[in-house]
C-alpha positions in Angstrom: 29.4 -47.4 38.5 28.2 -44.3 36.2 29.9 -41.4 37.0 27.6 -38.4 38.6 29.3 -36.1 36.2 27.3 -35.2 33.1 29.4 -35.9 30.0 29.8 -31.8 28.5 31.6 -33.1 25.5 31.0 -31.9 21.6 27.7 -33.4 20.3 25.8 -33.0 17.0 23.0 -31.3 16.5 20.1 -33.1 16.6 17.1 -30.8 16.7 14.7 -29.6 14.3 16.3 -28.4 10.8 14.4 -26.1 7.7 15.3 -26.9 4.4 17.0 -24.3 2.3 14.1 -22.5 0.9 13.1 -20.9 4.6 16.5 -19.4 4.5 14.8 -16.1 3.8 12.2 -16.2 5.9 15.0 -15.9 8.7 16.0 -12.6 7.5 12.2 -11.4 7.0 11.3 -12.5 10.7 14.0 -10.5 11.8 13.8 -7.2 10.4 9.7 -7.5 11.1 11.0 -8.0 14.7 13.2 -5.0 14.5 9.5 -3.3 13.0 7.0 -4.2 15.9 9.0 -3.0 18.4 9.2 0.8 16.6 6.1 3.0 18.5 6.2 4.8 15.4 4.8 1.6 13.2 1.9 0.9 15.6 1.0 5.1 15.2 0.9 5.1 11.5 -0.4 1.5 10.9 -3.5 2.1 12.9 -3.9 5.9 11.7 -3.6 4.7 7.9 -6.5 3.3 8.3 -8.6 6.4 9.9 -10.9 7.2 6.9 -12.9 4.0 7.4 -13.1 5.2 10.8 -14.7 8.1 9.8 -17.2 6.7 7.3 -18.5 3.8 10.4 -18.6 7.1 12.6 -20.4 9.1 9.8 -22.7 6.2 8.4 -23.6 5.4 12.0 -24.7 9.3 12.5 -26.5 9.0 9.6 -28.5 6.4 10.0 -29.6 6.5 13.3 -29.8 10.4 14.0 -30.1 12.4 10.9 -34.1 12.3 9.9 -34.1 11.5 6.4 -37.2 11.9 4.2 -37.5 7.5 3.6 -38.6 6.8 -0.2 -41.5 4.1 -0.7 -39.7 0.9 0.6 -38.9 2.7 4.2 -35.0 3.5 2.5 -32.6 6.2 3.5 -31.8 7.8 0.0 -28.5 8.7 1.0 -27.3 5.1 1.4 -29.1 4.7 -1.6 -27.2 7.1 -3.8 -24.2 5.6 -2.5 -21.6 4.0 -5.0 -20.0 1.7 -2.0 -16.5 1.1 -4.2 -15.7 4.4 -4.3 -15.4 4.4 -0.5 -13.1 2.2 -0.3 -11.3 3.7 -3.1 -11.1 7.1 -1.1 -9.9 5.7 1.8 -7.4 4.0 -0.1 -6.4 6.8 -1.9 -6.8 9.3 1.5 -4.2 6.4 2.8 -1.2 6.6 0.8 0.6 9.6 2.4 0.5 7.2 5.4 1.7 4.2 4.3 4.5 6.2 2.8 5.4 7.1 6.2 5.9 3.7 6.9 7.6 2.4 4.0 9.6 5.1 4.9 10.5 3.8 8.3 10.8 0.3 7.1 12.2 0.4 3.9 14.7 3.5 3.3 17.4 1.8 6.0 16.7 -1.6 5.2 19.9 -2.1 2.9 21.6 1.3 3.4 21.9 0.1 7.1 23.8 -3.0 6.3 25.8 -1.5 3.5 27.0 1.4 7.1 27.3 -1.8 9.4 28.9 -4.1 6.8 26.3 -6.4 7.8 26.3 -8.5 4.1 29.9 -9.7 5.1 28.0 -11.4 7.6 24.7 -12.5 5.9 26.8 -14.3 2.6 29.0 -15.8 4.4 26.7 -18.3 6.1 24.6 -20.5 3.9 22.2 -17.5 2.3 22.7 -16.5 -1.2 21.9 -13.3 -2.5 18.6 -14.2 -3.4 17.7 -15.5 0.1 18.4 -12.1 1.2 17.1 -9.7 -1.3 13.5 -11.5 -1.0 13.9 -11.8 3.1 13.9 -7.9 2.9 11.3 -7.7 0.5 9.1 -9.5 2.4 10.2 -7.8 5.8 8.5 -4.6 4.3 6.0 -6.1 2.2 4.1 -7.9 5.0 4.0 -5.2 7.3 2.2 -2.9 4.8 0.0 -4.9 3.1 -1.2 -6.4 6.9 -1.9 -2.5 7.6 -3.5 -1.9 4.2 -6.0 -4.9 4.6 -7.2 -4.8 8.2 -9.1 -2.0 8.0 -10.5 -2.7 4.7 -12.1 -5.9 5.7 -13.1 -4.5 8.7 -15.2 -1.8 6.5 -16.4 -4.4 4.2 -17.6 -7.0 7.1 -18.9 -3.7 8.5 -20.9 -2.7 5.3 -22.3 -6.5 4.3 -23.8 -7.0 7.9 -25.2 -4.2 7.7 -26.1 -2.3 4.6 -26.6 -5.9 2.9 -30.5 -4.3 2.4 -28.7 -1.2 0.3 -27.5 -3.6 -1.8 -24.0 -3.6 -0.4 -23.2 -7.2 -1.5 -26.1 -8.1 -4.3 -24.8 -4.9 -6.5 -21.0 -5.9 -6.6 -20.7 -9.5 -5.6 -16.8 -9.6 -7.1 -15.9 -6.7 -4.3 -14.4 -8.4 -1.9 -11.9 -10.4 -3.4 -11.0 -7.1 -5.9 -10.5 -5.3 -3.0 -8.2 -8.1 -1.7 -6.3 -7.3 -4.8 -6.0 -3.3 -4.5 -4.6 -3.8 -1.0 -1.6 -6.1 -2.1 -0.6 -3.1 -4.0 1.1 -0.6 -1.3 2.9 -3.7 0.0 4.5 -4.7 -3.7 5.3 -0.9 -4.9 6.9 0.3 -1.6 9.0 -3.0 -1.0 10.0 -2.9 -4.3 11.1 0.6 -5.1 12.5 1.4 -1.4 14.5 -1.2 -1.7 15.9 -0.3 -4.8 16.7 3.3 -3.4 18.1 2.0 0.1 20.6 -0.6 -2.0 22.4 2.9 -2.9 23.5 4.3 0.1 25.0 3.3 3.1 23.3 5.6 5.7 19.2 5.1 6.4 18.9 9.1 6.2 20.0 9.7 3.0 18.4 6.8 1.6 15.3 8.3 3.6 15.7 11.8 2.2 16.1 10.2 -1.5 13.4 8.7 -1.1 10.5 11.2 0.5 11.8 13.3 -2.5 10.8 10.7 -5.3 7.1 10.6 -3.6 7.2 14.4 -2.8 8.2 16.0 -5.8 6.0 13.9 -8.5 3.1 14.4 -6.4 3.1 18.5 -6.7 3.6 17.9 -10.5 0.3 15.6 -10.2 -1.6 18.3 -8.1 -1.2 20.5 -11.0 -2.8 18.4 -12.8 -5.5 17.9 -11.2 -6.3 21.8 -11.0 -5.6 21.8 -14.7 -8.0 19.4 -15.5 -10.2 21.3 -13.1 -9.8 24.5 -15.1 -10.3 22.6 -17.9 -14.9 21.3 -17.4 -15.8 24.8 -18.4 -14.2 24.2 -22.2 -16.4 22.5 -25.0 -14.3 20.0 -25.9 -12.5 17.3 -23.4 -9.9 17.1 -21.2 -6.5 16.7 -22.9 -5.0 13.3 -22.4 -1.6 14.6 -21.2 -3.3 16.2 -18.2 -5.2 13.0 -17.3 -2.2 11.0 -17.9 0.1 13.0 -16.1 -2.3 12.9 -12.9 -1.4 9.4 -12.5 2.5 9.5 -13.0 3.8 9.8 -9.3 4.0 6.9 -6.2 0.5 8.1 -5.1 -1.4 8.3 -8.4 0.5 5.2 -9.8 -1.0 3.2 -7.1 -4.3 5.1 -7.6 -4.5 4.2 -11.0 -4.2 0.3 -10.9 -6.9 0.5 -7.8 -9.0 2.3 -10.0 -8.6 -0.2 -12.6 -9.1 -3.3 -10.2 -12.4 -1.9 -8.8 -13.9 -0.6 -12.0 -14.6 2.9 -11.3 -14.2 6.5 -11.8 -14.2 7.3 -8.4 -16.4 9.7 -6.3 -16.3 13.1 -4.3 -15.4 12.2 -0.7 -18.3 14.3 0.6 -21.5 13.6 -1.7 -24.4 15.6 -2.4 -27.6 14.4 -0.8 -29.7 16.3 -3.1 -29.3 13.7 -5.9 -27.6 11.1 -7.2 -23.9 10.7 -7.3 -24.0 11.5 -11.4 -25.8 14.7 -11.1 -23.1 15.7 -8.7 -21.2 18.5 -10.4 -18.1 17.5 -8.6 -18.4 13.9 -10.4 -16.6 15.7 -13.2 -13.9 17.2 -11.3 -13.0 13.0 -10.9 -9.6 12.3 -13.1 -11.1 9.0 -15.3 -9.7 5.6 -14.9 -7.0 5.6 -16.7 -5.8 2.7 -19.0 -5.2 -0.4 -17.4 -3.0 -2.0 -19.7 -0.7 1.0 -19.6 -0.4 1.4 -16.1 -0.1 -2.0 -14.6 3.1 -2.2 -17.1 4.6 0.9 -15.7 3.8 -0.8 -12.1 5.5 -3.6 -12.7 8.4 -1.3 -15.0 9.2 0.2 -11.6 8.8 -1.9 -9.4 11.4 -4.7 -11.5 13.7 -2.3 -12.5 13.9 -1.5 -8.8 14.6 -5.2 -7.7 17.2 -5.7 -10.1 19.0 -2.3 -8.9 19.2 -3.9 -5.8 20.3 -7.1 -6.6 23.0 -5.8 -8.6 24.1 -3.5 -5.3 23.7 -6.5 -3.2 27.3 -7.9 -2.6 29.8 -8.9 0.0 32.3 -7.2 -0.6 33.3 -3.9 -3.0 34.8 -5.0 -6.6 37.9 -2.2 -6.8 39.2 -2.0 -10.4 
């Protein structure tokens, strides 16, 4: 006769088992778990995006309530005069103070906090090397950022195509869409990258935080100057000096600036146009800071942003080496 008692012995494991190379996605999924349930993320993720809110709200306005004189095909001129990649430029560009906000939030504690709870004791001791958990973190910033940076851009762009396709939206720039799929991996790989570099060198989230806001803060007065200097600079006969332009660029905001600028081709545009003309007869066209010089810049990008994963692999380790 079987006995009614249930046998509550040892067994093995027999359930479902990932192979090694998931090991970091273990360690991503649980600091984005961490990030979703932060109030703060869901504020500054939707709000990074509020410039494209703007231009539907504006564009809308503009097209069904402002009486514009139509040219011969029955055309609103100021849809016409419109350079459409240099609105997603601006909003990408009007975005960046925000989505440092929230590499901020994601990214400043992400190794300083283990480093204060002696939490890598923890995660190399079980079966995770160093490289399961450097790219685990990465990706646990990454993701959230780029997601962020790319929702509201494709909602602009499916916006636009259905329906300024007769503007020329999509027959002018047929490439756009999958450039601007490029420009908004860029926020994602700088942040992850150079936060954690900075948070693998404390061991408290604040001062890794306060490190941090002062690398974006204090390069992007120095580039504000510039951009008054090359500002003071259209009344002279000859051009702007290099240095200036160059200089523009050479901070978190303008680094990221420049390679967008670079993927999408253009100069940029003044966020509020003149509707007197076209955008090159605008004199604040030459106010713009040129696109700078793509080879140049996407090998600082990647300068930083390596030099910043190696810093924190190096810092990266279970225990301290006395000696």
């Amino acid at each position: 006769m079987p006995s009614p008692i249930a046998d509550l012995s040892y067994r093995n494991y027999d359930g479902p088992l990932e192979p090694p190379v998931f090991r970091w996605w273990a360690i991503a999924r649980a600091s984005m778990q961490l990030t979703l349930k932060k109030r703060g993320f869901w504020a500054w993720a939707v709000g990074s995006g509020y410039w494209y809110f703007f231009l539907v709200i504006g564009f809308y306005f503009v097209d069904n309530f402002v009486p514009p004189s139509m040219d011969i095909n029955g055309k609103n001129p100021i849809f016409q005069q419109l350079i459409w990649k240099d609105q997603f430029l601006n909003a990408f560009s009007i975005s960046q103070l925000l989505l440092f906000i929230l590499a901020l939030m994601l990214g400043a504690g992400s190794i300083a906090n283990d480093n204060r709870a002696k939490a890598l004791l923890v995660y190399l001791s079980k079966p995770c090397s160093k490289l399961d958990y450097v790219i685990g973190k990465w990706f646990g910033i990454f993701l959230p950022i780029t997601v962020a940076t790319l929702i509201p851009t494709v909602f602009f762009y499916i916006y636009c195509a259905m329906t300024y396709r007769s503007y020329g939206f999509l027959s002018d720039d047929p490439t756009l869409g999958l450039r601007l799929l490029a420009m908004c991996f860029i926020p994602g790989i700088f942040h992850a990258s150079v936060a954690l570099g900075v948070s693998s060198l404390f061991d408290q989230g604040r001062l890794a935080g306060a490190t941090y806001a002062g690398m974006y803060f204090i390069p992007l007065f120095v580039t504000k100057v510039m951009q008054f200097a090359h500002m003071g600079t259209l009344d002279q006969t000859g051009p702007t000096p290099k240095t200036i332009d160059f200089l523009f660029y050479c901070s978190m905001d303008g680094l990221q600036i420049a390679l967008a600028k670079n993927i999408l081709h253009t100069r940029g545009s003044p966020l509020f146009l003149s509707l007197s003309g076209p955008t090159s007869r605008n004199p604040m066209s030459n106010a713009i800071v040129p696109e700078p010089n793509g080879l140049i810049f996407t090998g600082i990008f990647l300068l930083v942003c390596g030099a910043c994963l190696a810093l924190a692999w190096s810092r990266v380790r279970a225990v301290e080496v006395v000696g």
